[in-house]
N, CA, C and O of each residue as an XYZ file, in Angstrom:
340
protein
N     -52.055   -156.300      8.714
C     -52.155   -155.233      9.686
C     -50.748   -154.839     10.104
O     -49.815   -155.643     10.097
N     -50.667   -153.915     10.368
C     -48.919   -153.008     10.341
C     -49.305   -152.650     11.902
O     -49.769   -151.512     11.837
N     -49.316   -152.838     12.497
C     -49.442   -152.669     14.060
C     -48.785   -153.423     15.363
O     -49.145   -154.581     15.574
N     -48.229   -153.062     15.878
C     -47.649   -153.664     17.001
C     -48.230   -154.210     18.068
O     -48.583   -153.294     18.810
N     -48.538   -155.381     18.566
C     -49.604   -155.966     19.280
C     -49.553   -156.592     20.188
O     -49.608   -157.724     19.707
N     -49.450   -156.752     21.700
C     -48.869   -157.150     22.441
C     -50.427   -157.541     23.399
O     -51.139   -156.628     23.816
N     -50.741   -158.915     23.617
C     -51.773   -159.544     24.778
C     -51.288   -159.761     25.864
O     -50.459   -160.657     26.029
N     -51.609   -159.168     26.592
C     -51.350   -159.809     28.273
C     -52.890   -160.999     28.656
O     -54.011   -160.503     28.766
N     -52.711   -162.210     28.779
C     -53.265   -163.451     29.112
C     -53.063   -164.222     29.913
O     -51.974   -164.305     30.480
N     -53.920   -164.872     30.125
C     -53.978   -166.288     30.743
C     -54.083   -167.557     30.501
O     -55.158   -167.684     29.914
N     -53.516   -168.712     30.631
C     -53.671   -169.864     30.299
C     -55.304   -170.686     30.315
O     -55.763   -171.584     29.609
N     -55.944   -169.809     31.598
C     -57.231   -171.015     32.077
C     -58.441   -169.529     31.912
O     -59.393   -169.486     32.691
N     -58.252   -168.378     30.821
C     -59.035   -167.352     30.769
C     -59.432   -167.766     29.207
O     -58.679   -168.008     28.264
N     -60.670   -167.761     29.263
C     -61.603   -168.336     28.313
C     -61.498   -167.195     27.275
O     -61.395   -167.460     26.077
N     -61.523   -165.978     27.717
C     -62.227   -164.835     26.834
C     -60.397   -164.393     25.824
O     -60.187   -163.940     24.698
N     -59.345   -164.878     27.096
C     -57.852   -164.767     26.434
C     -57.530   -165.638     25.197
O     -56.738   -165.225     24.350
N     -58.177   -166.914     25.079
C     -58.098   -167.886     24.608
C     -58.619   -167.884     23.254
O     -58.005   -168.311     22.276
N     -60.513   -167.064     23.242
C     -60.807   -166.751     22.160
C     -60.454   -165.756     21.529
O     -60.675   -165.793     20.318
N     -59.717   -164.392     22.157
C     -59.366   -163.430     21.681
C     -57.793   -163.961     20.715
O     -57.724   -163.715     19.511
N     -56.705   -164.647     21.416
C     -55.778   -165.184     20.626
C     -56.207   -165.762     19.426
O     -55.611   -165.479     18.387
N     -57.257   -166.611     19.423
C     -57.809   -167.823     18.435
C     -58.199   -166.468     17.086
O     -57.776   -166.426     15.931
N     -59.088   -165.549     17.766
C     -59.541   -165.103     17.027
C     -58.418   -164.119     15.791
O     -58.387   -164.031     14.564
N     -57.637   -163.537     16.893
C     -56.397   -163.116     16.330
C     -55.413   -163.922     15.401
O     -54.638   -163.465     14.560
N     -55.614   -165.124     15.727
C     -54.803   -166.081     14.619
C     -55.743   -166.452     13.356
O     -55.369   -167.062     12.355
N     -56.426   -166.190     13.491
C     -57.765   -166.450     12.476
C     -57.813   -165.892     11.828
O     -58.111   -166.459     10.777
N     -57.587   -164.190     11.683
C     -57.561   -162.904     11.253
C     -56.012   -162.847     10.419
O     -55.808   -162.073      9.484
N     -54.911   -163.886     10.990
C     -53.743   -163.836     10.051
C     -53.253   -162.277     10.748
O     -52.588   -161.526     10.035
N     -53.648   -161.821     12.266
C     -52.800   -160.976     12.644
C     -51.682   -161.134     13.779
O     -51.957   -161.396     14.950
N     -50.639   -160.979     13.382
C     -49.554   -160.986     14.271
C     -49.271   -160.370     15.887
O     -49.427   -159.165     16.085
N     -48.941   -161.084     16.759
C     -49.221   -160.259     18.248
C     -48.252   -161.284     18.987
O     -47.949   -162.451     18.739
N     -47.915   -160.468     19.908
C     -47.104   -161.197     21.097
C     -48.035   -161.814     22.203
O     -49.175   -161.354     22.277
N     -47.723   -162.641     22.921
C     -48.565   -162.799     23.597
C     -47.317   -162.959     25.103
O     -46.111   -163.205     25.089
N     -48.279   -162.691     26.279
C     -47.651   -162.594     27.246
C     -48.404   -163.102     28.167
O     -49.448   -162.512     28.444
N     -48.028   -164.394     28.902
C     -49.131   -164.847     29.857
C     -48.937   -164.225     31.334
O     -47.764   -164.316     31.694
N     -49.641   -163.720     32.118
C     -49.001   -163.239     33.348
C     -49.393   -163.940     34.315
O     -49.586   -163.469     35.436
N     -49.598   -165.414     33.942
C     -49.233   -166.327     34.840
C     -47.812   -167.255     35.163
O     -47.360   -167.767     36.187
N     -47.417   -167.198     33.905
C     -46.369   -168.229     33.593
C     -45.206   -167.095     33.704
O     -44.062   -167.503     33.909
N     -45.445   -165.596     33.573
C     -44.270   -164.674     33.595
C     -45.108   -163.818     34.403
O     -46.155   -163.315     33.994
N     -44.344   -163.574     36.235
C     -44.586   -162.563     37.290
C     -44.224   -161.311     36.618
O     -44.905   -160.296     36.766
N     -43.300   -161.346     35.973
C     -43.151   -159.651     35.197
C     -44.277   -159.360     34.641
O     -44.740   -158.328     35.124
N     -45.004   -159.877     33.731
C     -45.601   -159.493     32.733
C     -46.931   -158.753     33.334
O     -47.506   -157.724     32.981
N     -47.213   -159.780     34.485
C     -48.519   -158.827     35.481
C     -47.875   -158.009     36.316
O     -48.580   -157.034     36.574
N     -46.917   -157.989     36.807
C     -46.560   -156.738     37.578
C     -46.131   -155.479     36.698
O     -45.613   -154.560     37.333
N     -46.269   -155.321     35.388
C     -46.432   -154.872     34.431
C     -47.909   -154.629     33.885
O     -48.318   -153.590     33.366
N     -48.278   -155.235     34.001
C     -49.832   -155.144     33.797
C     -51.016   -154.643     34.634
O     -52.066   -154.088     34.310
N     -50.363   -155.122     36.148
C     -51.084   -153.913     37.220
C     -50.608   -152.709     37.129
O     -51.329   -151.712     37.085
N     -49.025   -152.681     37.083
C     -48.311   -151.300     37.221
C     -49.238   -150.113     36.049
O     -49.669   -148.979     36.258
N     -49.273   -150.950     34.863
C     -49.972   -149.890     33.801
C     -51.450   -149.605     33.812
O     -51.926   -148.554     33.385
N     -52.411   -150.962     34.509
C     -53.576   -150.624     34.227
C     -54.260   -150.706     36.058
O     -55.455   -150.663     36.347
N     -53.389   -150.799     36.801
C     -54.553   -151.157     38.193
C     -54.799   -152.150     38.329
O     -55.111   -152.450     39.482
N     -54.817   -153.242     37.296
C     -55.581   -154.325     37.455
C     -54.622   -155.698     37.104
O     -53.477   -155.932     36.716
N     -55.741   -156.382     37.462
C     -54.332   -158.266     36.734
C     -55.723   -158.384     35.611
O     -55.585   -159.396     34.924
N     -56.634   -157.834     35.364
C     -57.871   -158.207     34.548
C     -57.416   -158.727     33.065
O     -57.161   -157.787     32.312
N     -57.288   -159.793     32.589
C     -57.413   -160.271     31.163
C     -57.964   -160.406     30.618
O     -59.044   -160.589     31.180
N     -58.050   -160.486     29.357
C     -57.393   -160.413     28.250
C     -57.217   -158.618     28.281
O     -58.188   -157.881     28.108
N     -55.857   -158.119     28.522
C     -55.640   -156.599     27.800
C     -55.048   -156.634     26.620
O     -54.657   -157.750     26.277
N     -54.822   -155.576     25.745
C     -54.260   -155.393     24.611
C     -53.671   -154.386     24.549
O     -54.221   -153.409     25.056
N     -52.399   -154.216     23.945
C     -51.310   -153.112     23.501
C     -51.441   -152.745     22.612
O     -50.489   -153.349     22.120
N     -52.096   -151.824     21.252
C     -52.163   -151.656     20.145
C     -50.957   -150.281     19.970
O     -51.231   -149.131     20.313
N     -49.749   -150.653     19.431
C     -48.982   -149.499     18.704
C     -48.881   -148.424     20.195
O     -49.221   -147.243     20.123
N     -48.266   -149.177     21.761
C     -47.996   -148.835     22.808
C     -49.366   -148.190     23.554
O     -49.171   -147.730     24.679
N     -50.736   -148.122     23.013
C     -52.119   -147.831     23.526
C     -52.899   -149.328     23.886
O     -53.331   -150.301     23.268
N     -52.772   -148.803     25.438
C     -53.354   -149.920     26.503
C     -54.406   -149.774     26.028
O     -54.687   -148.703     25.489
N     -55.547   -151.104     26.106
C     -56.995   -151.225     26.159
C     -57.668   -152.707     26.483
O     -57.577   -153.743     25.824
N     -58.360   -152.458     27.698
C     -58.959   -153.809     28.143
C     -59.611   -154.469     26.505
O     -60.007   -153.676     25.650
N     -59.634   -155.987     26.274
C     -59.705   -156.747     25.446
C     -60.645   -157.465     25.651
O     -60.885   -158.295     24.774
N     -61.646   -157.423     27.025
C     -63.092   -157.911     27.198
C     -63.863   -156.810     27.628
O     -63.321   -155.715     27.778
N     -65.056   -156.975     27.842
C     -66.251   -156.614     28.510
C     -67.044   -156.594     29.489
O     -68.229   -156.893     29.347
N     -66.244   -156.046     31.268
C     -66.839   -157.140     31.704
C     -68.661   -157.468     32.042
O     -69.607   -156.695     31.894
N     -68.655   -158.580     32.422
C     -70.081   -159.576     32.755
C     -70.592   -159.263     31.053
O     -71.719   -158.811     30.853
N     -69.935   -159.466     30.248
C     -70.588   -159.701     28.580
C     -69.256   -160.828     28.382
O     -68.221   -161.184     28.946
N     -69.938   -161.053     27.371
C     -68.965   -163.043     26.736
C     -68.251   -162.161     25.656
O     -68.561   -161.009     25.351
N     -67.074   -163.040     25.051
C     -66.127   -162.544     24.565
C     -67.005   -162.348     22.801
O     -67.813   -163.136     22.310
N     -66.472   -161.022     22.179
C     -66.988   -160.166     20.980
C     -66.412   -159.920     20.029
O     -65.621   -158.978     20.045
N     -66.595   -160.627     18.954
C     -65.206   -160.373     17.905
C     -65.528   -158.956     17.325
O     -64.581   -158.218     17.054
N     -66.935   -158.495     17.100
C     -66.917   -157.157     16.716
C     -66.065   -156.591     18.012
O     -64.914   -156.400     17.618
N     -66.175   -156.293     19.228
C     -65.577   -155.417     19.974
C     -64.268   -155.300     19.939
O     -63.732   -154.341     20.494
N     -63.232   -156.660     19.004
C     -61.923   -156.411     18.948
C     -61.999   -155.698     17.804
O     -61.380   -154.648     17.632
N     -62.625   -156.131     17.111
C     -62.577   -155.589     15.581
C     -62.582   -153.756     15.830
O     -61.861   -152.961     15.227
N     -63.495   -153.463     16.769
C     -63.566   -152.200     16.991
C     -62.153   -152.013     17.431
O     -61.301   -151.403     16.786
N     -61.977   -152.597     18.596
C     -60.312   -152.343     19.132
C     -59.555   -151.919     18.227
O     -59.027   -150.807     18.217
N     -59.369   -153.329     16.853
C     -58.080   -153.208     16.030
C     -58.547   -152.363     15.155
O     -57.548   -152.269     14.443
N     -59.459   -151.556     14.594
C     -60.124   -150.773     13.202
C     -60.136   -151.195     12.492
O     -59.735   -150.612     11.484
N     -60.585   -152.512     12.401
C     -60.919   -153.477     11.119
C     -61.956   -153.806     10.800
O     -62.510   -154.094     11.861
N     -62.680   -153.979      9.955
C     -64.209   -154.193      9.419
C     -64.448   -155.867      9.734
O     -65.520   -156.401      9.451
């Protein structure tokens, strides 16, 4: 995948955890950014989206929440995210 990929996460966020896993699984490359362990990264992350809500995703500088909420974490719904089958 040729895409630039940037997670804003959490250490103790379940749905962050499987979304990374799942992303390493897939053999796709991404930054990850916890915005617990780095105050920038969520004051960056409210600043852009309103929210501290995790797992978000950066695809190629296009913000997009990375869960569902009150639904469990969806590998089709990233798959939709990233345009991958």
């Amino acid at each position: 995948m040729n895409k630039h990929i940037i997670v804003y996460s959490a250490k103790l966020c379940g749905d962050c955890q499987q979304l990374k896993s799942f992303l390493d699984g897939e053999g796709i490359r991404y930054e990850n950014r916890d915005i617990r362990e780095n105050r920038e990264h969520g004051e960056e992350l409210e600043r852009r989206t309103g929210k501290l809500g995790v797992p978000y995703i950066v695809i190629d500088g296009e913000w997009k929440r990375a869960y569902q909420p009150d639904r469990p974490f969806s590998e089709n719904f990233v798959r939709d995210l990233l345009g991958i089958a």
